[in-house]
C-alpha positions in Angstrom: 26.0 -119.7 35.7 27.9 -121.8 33.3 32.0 -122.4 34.4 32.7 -120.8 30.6 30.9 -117.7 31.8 33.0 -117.3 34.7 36.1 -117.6 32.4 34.9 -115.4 29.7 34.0 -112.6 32.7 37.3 -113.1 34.2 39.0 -112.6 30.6 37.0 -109.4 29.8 37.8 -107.8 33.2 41.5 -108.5 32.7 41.3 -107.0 29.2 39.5 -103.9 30.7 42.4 -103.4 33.6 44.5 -103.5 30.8 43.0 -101.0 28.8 42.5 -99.2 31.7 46.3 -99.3 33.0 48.4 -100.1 29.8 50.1 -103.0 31.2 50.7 -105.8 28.7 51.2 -108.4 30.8 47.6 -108.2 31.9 46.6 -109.2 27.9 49.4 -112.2 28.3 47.1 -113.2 32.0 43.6 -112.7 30.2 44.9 -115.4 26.6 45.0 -117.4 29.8 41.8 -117.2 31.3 40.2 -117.2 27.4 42.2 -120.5 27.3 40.4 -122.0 30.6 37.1 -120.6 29.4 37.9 -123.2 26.3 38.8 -125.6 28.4 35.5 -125.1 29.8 33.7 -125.1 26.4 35.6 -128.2 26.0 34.1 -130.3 29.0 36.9 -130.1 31.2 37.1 -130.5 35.1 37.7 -127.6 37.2 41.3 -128.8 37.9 41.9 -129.0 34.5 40.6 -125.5 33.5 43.0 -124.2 36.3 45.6 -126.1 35.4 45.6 -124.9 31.0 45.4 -121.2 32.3 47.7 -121.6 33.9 50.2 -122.5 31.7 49.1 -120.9 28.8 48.8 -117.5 30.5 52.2 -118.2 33.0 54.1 -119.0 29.4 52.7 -116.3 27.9 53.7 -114.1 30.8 57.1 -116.2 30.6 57.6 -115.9 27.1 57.0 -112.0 26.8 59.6 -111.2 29.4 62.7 -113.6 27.9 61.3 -111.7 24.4 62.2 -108.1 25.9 64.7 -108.8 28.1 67.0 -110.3 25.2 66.1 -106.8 22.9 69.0 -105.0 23.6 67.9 -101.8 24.9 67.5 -98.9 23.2 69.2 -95.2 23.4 68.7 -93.0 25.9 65.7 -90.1 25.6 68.0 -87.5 25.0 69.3 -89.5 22.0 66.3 -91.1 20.7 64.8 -90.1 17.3 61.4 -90.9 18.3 61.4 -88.8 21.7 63.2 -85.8 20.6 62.8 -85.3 16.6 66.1 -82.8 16.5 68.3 -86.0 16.9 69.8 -86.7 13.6 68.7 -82.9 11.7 72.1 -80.9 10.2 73.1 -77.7 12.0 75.7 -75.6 10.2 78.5 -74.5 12.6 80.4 -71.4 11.5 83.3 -70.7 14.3 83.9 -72.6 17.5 84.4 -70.6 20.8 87.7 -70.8 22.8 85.7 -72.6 25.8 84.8 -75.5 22.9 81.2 -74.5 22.3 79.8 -72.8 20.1 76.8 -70.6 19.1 74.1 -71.2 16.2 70.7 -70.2 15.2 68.3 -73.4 14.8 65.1 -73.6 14.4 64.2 -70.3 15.1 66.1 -69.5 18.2 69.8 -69.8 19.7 71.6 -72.8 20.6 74.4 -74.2 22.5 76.4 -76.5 19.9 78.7 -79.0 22.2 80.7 -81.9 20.2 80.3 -85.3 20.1 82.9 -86.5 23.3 86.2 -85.2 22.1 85.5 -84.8 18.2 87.6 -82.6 16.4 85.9 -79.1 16.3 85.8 -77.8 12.9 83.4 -76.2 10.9 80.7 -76.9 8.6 77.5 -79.0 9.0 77.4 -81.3 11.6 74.3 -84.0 12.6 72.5 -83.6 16.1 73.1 -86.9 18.1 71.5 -85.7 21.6 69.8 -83.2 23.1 70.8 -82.5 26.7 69.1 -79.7 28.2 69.6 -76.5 26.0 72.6 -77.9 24.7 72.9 -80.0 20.9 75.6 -82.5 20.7 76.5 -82.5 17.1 79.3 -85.0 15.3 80.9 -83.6 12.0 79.0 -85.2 8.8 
């Protein structure tokens, strides 16, 4: 069996683990092994084939991680639009109660209204910034 065979094998399984286990690293390892399988193509020595998947699929795996761990990162699930799609809909509030909740109908059923860490209570519409629990933590709009 050709050495390019051996690569292109190696490449395919990594790209099926991947698949299998959604971890994109594994597709940063298998550029890699398609890289040594090049190499391969290319006439290289063994050493040499090691050697350029190596690097390319190390720096790729290098490369990724500086790229996500300079993203700053992002809200929390309670607070993130694209977990929880009540996060940023208007609620109207009509009275506040004494213990600083209140009551409203949303959506079909009864909340708990909490504001936004020690926001004025008043009345009128407010936007939902997080969900926590039963609860909707609203600001004033």
């Amino acid at each position: 069996m050709a050495e390019s065979t051996i690569w292109w094998l190696l490449t395919g399984t990594a790209v099926a683990v991947e698949l299998v286990t959604g971890t994109f690293y594994l597709l940063m390892l298998a550029m890699g092994l398609a890289a040594g399988a090049l190499a391969a193509h290319a006439g290289a020595a063994v050493t040499v084939q090691i050697i350029v998947a190596a690097l390319i699929g190390g720096g790729a795996v290098a490369g990724w991680h500086l790229k996500r761990g300079r993203r700053p990162p992002g809200p929390a699930a309670s607070a993130n639009r694209d977990v929880n799609l009540d996060i940023g809909e208007i609620v109207h509030v009509d009275a506040w109660n004494a213990d600083g909740t209140a009551s409203i109908k949303y959506r079909g059923a009864n909340w708990t209204v909490i504001p936004e860490g020690g926001a004025v209570q008043t009345t009128g519409a407010h936007r939902v910034r997080e969900v926590i629990g039963n609860r909707l933590v609203v600001e004033k709009i």
